[in-house]
VEXTORSE-207783 format. One record per residue: residue in one letter; residue number from 1; y, z, x of N, C-alpha, C in turn. Coordinates in steps of 0.2 Angstrom, whole numbers, plus 5000, padded with zeros to 4 digits. Example, Ala and Ser with C-alpha at 12.3 -4.5 7.8 and 13.67 -1.06 7.14 Angstrom:
! VEXTORSE-207783
type;seq;n.yy;n.zz;n.xx;ca.yy;ca.zz;ca.xx;c.yy;c.zz;c.xx
a;1;4972;5039;5066;4978;5039;5062;4984;5039;5066
s;2;4989;5035;5064;4995;5036;5068;5000;5039;5064
//
This chain:
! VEXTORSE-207783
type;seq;n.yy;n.zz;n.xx;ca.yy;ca.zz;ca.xx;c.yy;c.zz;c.xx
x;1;4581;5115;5761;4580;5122;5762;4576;5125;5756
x;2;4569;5129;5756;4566;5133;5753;4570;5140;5752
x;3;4574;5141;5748;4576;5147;5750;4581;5150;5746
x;4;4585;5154;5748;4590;5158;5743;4599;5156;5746
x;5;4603;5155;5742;4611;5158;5745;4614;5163;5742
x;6;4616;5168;5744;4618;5173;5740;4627;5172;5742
x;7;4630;5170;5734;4638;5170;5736;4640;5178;5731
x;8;4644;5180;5740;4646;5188;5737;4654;5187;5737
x;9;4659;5189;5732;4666;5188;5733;4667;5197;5735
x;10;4672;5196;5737;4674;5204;5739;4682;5203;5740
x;11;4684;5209;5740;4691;5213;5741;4693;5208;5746
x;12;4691;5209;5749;4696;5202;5757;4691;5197;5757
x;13;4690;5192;5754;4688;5188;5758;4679;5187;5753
x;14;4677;5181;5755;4671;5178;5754;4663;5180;5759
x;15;4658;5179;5756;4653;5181;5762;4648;5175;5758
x;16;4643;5170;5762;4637;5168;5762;4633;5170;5762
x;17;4627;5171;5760;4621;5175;5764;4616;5170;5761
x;18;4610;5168;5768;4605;5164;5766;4600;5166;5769
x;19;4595;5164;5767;4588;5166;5769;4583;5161;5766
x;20;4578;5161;5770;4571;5157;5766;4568;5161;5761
x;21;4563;5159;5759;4562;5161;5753;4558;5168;5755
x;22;4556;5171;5761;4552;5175;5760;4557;5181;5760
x;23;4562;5181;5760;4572;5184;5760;4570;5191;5764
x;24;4567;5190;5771;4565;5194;5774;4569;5195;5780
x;25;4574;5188;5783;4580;5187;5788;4583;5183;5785
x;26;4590;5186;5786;4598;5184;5784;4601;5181;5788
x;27;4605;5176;5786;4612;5172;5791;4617;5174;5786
x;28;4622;5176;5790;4628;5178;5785;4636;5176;5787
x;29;4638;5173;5786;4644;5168;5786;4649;5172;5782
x;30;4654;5169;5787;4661;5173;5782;4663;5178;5787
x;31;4670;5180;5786;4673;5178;5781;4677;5172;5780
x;32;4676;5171;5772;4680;5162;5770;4687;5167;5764
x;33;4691;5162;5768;4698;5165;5763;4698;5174;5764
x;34;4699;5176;5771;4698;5182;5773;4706;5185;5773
x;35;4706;5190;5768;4711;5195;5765;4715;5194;5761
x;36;4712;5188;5756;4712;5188;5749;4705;5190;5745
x;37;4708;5193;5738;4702;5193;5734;4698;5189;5732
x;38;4693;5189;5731;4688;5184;5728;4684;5187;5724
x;39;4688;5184;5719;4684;5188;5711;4677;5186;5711
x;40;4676;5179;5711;4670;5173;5709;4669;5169;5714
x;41;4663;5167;5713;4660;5164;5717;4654;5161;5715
x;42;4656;5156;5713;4649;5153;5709;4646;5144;5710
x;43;4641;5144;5710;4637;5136;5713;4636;5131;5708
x;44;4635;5125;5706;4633;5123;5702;4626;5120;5703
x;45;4622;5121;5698;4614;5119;5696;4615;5112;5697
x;46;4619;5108;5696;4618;5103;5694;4619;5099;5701
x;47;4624;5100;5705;4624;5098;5712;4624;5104;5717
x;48;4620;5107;5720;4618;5115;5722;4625;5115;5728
x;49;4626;5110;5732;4630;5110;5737;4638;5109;5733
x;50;4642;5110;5727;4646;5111;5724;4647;5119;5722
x;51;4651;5121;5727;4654;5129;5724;4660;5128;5722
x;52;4662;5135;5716;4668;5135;5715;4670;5143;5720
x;53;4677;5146;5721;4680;5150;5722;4687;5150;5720
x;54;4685;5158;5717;4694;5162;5713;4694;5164;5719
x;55;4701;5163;5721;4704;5166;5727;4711;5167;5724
x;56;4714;5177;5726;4720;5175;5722;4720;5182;5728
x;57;4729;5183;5725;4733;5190;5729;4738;5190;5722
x;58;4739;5198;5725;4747;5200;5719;4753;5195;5723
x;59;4751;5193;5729;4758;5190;5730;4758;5184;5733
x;60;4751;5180;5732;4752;5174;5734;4751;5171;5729
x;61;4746;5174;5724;4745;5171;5719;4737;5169;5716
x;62;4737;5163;5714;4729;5159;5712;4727;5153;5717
x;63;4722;5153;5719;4721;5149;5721;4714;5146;5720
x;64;4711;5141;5717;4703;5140;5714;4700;5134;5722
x;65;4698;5134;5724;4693;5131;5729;4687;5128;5730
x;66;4687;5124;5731;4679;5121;5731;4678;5116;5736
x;67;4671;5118;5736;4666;5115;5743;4660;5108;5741
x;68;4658;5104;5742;4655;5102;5743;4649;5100;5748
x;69;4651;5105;5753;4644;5105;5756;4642;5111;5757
x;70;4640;5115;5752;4639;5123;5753;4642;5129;5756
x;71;4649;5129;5755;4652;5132;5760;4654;5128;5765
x;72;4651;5124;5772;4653;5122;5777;4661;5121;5775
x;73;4664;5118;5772;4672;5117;5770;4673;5117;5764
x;74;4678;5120;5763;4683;5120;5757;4688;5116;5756
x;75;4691;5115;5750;4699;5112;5749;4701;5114;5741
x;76;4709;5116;5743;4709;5119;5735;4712;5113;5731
x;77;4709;5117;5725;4710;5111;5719;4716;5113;5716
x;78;4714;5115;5707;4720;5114;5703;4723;5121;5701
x;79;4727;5124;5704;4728;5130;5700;4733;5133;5692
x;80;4733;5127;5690;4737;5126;5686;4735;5130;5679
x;81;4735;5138;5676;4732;5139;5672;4738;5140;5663
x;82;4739;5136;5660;4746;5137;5657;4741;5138;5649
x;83;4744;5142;5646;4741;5144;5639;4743;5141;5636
x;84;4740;5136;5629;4740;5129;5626;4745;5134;5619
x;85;4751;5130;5619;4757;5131;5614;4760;5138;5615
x;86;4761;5143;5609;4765;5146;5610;4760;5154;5611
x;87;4760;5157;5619;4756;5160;5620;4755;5165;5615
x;88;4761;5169;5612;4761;5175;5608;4760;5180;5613
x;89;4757;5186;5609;4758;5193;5612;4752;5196;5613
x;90;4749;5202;5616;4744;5205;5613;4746;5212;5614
x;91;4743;5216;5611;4744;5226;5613;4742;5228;5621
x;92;4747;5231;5622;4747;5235;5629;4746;5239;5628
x;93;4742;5242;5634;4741;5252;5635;4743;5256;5629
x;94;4752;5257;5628;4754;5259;5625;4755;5259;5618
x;95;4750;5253;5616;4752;5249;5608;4757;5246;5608
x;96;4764;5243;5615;4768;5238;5611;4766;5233;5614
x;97;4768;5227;5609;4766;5221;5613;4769;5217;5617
x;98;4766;5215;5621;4767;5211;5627;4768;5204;5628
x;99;4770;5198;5630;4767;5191;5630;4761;5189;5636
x;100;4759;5187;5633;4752;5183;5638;4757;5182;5646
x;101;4752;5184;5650;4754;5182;5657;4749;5182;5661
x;102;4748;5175;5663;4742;5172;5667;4741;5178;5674
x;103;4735;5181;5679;4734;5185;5681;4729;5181;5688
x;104;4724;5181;5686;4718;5177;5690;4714;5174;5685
x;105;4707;5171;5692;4701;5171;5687;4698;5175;5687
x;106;4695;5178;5683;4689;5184;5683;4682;5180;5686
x;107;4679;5174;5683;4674;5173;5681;4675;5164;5682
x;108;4670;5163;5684;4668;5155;5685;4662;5150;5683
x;109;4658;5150;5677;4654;5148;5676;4652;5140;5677
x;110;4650;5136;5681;4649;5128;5679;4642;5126;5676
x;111;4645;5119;5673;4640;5118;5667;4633;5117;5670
x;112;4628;5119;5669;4621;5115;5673;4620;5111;5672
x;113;4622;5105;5669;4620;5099;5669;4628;5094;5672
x;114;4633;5096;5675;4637;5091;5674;4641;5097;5681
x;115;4642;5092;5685;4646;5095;5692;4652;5097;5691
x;116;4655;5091;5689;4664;5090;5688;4666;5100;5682
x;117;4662;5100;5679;4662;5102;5673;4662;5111;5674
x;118;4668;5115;5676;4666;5122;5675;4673;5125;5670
x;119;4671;5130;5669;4673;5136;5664;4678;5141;5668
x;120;4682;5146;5667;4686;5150;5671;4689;5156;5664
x;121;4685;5159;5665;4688;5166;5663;4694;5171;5665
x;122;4699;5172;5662;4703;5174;5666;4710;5179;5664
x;123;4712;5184;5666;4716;5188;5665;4724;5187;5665
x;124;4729;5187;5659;4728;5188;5653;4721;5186;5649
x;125;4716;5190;5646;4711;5186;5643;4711;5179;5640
x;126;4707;5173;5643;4707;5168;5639;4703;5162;5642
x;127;4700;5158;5641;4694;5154;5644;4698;5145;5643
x;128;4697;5145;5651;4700;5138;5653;4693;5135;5654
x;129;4693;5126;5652;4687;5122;5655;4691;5117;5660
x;130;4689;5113;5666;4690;5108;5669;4683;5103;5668
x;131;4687;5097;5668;4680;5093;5670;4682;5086;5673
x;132;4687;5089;5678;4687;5087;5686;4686;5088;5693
x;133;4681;5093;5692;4677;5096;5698;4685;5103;5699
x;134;4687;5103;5694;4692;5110;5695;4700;5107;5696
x;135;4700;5100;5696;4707;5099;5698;4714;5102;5692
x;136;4709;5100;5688;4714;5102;5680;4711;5107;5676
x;137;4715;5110;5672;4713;5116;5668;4715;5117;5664
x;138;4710;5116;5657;4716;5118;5648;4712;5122;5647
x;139;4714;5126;5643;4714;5131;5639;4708;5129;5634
x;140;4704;5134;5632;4700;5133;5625;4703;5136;5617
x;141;4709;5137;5616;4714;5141;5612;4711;5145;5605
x;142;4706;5143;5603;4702;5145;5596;4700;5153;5600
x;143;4699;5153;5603;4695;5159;5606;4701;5167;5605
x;144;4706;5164;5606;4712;5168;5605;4714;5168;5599
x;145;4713;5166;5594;4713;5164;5587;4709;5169;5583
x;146;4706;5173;5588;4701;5180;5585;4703;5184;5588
x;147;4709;5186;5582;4712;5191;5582;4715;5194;5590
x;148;4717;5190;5594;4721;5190;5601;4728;5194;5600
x;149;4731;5195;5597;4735;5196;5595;4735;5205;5595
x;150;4731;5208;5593;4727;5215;5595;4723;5218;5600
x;151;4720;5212;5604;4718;5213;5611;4722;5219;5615
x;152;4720;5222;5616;4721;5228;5621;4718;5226;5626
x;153;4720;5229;5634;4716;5230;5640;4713;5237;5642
x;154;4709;5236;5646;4704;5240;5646;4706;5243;5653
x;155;4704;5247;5657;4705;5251;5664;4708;5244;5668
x;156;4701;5240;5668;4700;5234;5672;4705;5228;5671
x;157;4710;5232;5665;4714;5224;5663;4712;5220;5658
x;158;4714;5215;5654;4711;5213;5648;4709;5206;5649
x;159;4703;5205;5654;4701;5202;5658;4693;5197;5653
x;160;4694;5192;5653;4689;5190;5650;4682;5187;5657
x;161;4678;5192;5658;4672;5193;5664;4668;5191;5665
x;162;4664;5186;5658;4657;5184;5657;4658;5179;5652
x;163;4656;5173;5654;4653;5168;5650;4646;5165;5651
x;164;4642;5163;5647;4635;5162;5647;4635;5156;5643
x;165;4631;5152;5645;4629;5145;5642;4624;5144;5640
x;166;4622;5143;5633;4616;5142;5632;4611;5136;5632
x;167;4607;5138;5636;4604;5131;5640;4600;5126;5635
x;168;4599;5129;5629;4595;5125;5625;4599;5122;5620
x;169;4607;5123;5620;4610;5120;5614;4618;5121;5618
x;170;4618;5114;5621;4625;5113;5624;4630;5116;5619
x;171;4631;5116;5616;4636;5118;5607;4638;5126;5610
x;172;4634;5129;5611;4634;5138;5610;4635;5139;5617
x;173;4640;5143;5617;4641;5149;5622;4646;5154;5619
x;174;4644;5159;5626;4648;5167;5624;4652;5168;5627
x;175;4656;5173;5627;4664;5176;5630;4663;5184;5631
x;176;4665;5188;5635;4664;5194;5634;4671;5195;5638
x;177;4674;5200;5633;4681;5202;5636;4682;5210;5636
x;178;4685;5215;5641;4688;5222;5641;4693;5221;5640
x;179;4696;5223;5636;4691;5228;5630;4694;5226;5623
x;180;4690;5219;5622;4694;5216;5615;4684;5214;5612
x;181;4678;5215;5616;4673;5214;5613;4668;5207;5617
x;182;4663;5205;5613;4658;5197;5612;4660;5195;5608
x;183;4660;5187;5610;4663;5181;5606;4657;5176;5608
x;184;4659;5170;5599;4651;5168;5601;4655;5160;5600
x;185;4654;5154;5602;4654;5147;5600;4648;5144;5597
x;186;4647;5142;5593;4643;5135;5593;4645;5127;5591
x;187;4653;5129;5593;4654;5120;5593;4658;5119;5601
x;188;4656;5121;5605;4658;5119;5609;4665;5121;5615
x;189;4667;5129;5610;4672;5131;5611;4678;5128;5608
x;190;4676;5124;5602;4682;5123;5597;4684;5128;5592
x;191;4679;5132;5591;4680;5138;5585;4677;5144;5592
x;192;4678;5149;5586;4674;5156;5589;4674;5162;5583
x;193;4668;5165;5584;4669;5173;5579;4666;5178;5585
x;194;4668;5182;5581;4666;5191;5585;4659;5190;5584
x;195;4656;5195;5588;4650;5197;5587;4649;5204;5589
x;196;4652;5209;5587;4652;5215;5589;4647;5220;5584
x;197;4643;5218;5577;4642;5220;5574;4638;5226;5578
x;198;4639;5232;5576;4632;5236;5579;4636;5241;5582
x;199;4641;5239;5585;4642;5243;5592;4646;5249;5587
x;200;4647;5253;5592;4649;5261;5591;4651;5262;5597
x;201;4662;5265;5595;4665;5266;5599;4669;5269;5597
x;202;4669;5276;5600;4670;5283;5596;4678;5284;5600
x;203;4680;5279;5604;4687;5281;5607;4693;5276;5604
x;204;4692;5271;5600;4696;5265;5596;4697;5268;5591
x;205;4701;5268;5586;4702;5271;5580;4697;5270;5575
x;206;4694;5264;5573;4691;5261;5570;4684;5260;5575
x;207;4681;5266;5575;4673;5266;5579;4668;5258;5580
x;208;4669;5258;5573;4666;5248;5573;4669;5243;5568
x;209;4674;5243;5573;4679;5238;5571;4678;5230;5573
x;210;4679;5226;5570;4677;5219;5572;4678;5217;5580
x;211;4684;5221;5582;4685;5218;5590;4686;5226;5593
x;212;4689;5226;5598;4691;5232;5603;4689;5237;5604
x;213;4681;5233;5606;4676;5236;5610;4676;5236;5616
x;214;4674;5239;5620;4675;5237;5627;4667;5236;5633
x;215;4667;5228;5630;4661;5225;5633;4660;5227;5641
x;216;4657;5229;5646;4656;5229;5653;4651;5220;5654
x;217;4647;5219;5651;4643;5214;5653;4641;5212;5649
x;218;4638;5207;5647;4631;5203;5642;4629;5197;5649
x;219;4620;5199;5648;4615;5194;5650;4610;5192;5644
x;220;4607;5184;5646;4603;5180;5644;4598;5177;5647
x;221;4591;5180;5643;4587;5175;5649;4586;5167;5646
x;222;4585;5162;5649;4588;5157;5648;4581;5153;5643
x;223;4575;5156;5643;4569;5155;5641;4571;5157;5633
x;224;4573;5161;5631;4574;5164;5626;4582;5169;5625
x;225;4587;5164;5624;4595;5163;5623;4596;5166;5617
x;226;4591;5168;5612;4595;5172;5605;4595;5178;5606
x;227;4593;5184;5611;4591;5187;5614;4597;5190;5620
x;228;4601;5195;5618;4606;5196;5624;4607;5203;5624
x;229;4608;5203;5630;4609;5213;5634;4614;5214;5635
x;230;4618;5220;5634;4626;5222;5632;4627;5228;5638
x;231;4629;5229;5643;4632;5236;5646;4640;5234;5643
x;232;4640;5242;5637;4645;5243;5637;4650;5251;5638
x;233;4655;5250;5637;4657;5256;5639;4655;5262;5635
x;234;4649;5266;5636;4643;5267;5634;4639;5264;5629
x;235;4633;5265;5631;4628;5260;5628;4627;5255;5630
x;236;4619;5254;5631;4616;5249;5634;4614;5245;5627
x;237;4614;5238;5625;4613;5238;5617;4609;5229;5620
x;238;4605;5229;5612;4601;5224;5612;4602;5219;5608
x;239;4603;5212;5608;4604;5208;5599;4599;5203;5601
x;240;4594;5201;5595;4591;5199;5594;4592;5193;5591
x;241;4596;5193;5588;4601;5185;5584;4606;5183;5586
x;242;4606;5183;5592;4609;5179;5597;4617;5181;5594
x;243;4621;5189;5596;4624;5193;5595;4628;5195;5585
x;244;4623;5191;5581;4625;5195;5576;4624;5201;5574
x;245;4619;5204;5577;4618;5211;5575;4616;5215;5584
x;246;4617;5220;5585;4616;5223;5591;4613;5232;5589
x;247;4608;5235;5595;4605;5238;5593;4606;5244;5598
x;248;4605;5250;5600;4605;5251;5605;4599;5253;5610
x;249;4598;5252;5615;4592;5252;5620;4594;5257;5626
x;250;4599;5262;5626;4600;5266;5631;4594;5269;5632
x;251;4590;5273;5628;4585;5276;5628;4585;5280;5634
x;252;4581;5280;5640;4580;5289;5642;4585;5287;5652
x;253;4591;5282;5650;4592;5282;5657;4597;5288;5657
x;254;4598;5290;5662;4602;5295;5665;4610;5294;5662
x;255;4612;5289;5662;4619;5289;5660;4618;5283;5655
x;256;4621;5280;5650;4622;5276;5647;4629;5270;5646
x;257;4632;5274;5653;4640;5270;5657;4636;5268;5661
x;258;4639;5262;5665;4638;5255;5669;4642;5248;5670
x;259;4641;5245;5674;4644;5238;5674;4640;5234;5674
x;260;4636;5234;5680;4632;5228;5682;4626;5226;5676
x;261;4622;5221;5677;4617;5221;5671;4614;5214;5673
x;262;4607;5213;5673;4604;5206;5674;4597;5206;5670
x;263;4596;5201;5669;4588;5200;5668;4583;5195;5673
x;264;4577;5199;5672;4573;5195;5678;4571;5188;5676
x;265;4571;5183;5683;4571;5176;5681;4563;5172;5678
x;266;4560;5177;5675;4553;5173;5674;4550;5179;5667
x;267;4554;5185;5666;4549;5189;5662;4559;5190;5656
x;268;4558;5188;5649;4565;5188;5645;4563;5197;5643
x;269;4557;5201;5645;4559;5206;5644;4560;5211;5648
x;270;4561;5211;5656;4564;5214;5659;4569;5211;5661
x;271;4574;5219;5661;4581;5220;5663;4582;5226;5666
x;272;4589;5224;5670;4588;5230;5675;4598;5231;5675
x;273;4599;5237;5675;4607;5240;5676;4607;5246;5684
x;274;4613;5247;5680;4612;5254;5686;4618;5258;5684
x;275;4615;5264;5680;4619;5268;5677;4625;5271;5680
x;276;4630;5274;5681;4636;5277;5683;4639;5281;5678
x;277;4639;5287;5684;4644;5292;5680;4652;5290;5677
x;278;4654;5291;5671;4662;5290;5670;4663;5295;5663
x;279;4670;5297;5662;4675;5290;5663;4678;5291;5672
x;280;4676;5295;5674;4684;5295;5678;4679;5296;5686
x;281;4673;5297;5686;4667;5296;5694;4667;5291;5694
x;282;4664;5285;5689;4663;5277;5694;4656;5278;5701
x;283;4653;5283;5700;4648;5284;5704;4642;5285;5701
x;284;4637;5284;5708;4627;5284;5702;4629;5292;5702
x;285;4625;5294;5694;4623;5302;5694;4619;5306;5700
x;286;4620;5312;5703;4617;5315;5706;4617;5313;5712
x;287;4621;5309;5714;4623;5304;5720;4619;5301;5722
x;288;4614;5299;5718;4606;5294;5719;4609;5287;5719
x;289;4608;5281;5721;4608;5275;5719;4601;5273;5718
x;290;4601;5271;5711;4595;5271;5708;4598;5265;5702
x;291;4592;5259;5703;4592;5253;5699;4587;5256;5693
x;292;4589;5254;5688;4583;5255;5682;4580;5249;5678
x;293;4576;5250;5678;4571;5243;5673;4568;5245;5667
x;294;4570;5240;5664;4565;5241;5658;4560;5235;5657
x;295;4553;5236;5658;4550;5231;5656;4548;5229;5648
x;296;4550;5233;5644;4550;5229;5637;4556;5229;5633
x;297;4561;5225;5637;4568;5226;5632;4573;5228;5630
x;298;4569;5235;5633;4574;5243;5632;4571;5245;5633
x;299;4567;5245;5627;4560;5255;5625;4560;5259;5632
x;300;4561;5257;5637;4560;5264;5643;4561;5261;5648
x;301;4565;5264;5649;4567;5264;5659;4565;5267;5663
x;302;4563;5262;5671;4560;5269;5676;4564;5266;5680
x;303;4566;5271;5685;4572;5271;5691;4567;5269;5700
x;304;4572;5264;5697;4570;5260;5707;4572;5263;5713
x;305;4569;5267;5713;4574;5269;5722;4571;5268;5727
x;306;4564;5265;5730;4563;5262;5738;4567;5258;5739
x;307;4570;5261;5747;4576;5257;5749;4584;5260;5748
x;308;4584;5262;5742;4590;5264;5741;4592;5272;5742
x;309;4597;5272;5743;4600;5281;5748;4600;5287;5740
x;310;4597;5290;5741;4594;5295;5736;4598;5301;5740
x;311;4604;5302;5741;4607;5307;5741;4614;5306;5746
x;312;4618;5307;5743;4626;5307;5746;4629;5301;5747
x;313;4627;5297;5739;4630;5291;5741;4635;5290;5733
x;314;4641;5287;5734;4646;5289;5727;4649;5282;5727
x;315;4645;5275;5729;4648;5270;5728;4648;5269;5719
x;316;4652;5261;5716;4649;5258;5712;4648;5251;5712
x;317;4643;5252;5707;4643;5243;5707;4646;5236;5700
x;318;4651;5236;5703;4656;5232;5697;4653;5227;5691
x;319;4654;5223;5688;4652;5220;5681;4649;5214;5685
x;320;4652;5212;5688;4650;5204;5691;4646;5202;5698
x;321;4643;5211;5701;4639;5211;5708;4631;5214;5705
x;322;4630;5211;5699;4620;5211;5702;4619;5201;5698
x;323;4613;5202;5700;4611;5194;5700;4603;5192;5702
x;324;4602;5190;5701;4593;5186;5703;4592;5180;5705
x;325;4586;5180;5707;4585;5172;5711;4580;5171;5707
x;326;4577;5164;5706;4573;5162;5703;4566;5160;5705
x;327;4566;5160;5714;4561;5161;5716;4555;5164;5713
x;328;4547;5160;5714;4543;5164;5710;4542;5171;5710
x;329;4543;5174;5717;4542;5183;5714;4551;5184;5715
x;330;4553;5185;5708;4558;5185;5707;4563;5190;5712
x;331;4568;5188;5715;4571;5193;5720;4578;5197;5715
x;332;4580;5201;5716;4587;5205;5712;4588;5207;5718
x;333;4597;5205;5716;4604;5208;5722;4610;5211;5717
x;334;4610;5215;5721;4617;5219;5720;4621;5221;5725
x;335;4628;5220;5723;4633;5223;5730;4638;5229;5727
x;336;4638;5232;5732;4643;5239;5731;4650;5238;5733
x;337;4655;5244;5730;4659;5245;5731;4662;5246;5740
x;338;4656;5251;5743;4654;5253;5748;4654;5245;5754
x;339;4654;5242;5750;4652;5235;5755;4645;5234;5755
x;340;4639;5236;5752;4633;5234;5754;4630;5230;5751
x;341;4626;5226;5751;4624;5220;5746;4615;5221;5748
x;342;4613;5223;5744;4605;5224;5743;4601;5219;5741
x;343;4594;5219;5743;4591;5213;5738;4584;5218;5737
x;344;4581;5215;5734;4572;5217;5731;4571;5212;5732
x;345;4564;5208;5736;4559;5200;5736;4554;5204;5730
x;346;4553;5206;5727;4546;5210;5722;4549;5213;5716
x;347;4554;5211;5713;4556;5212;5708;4559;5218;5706
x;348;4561;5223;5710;4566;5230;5711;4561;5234;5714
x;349;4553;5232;5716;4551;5239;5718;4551;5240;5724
x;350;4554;5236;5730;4555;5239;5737;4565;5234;5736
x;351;4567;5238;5742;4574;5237;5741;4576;5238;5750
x;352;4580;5232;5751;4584;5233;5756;4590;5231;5760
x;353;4595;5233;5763;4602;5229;5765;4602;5224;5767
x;354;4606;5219;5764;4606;5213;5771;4613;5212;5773
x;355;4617;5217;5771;4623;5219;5776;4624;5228;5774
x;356;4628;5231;5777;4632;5237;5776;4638;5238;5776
x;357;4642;5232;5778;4648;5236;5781;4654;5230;5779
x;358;4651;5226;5774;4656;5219;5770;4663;5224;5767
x;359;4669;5221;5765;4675;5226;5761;4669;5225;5754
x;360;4675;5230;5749;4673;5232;5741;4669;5225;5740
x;361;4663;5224;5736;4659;5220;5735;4663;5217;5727
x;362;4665;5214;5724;4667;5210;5717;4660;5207;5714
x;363;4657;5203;5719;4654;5198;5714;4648;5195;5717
x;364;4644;5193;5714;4637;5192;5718;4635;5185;5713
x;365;4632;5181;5715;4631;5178;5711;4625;5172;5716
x;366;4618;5171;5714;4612;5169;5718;4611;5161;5718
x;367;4611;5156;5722;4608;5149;5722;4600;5148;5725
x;368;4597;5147;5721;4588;5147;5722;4590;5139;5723
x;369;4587;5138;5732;4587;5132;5735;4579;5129;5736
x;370;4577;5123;5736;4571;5120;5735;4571;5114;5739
//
């Protein structure tokens, strides 16, 4: 197949959505694991017909799942997430401390080069590898070793959301946690250091303090990995030295609050968010659903809206539901809270549904098939 799979996790349940490349007609499958959550939902590069899925409940619990042949069937693997020695505590809401207790996974990353081999972000924050194809799961414990102990959680929980693999040096990768900050590896997730230089955060006691900042996202284009995009709980921010120093790029968008955040698959200087009112709306400004771009890495943004409802519309779009295809005229998708999963075939400048009426959208994540 020439074409796209689009894996959406949601509130109850899983959704497929495929299309040829011209992503003009949609097949949509699902639901998979219908009326549990699905936080993640993510494919592996290295064997495309290899998915993983977080599937969990307050009262069934975790459950991680994987397919083999693109969906057609699942079977669960290993749920076994137990923190390496003695978990210790971290800061609650209130300032007193708590002990670590495993939650879900937030976040599913698998290696591009190796099938067996994925990542799992997960709430208590903390990052597990398998390299079973998901049957087993440790812990990478150094990462807690930076300053975990004072982690605070954020609205969303103290949930670690994003990790990115840097495709030119197996060594490096990133961590992004609410609300304790970016975390960086270069040996492989044996060590770790902050990397929150820059940021400014006028609600933590210590405005720029080495951690307990409250990251919403970081992206990387894969052509150029020193180079990473921050939606934080405000500020849109830029680092150039592959997160030693951070800059900011909010420049002329309407709100500088957000979750979602990607970069286009062929150009490392365009990037695209979509602003939201907060702390307490979680809605586009002015009730427009308006995606924003920048074509040079911030310096200005202009707002996308063919396609999209420019009046009376107060969904949002969470941390982990926008994404891109790699298709040559690059496609971007986002899902709403509202249930609706949008695509662009032309790079954001025409926009349209390929569902409306899915539950609360979590998670989007794109498989460019060849």
């Amino acid at each position: 197949m020439n074409g796209v799979r689009v894996l959406v996790g949601t509130r109850k349940g899983a959704f497929i959505l495929t299309s040829q490349a011209a992503r003009r007609d949609w097949q949509v499958a699902g639901p998979f694991f219908g009326g549990w959550e699905v936080y993640h939902i993510a494919g592996s590069q290295a064997h495309p017909d290899r998915l993983y899925a977080s599937q969990s409940s307050d009262w069934f619990g975790q459950v991680i799942q994987r397919s083999d042949d693109g969906g057609a069937s699942w079977n669960a693997v290993g749920n076994d997430f137990t923190y390496s020695g003695d978990a210790g505590t971290h800061l609650y809401y209130d300032g007193t401390s708590k002990p670590w207790a495993f939650k879900r996974v937030w976040h599913l990353e698998p290696s591009p080069t190796d099938a067996d081999t994925v990542y799992a972000g997960v709430e208590d924050a903390a990052l597990f590898r398998s390299t079973d194809g998901g049957q087993t799961w440790s812990e990478l414990p150094a990462l807690r070793e930076q300053q975990g102990a004072q982690w605070m959680p954020g609205a969303g929980g103290l949930c670690l959301h994003t990790i990115l693999l840097d495709p030119t040096n197996p060594q490096r990768m990133y961590a992004a946690i609410s609300a304790a900050g970016a975390f960086r590896s270069d040996d492989g997730g044996a060590s770790w250091r902050p990397i929150n230089r820059g940021l400014h955060s006028p609600y933590i006691p210590d405005p720029e303090a080495e951690i307990g900042h409250c990251v919403h996202r970081i992206a990387m284009h894969p052509a150029r990995p020193d180079t990473l995009f921050m939606q934080k709980h405000w500020d849109v921010m830029r680092s150039d030295d592959a997160g030693g120093h951070w800059r900011e790029v909010s420049g002329n968008l309407p709100s500088d609050f957000g979750f979602a955040m990607a970069v286009h698959a062929h150009d490392p200087d365009t990037v695209y968010v979509v602003p939201i009112l907060s702390d307490s709306e979680h809605y586009p400004p002015e009730g427009k659903l308006r995606v924003y771009r920048s074509k040079d890495g911030g310096g200005a943004w202009e707002a996308l809206t063919h396609g999209l409802p420019q009046e009376h519309c107060y969904v949002n779009i969470l941390r982990g539901a926008m994404a891109v295809d790699r298709l040559p005229e690059c496609g971007v998708y986002f899902g709403t809270t509202g249930g609706q999963v949008y695509v662009s075939a032309d790079s954001g400048n025409h926009w349209q549904a390929i569902v409306r009426d899915l539950p609360p959208v979590l998670s989007i994540s794109v498989q460019t098939l060849r």
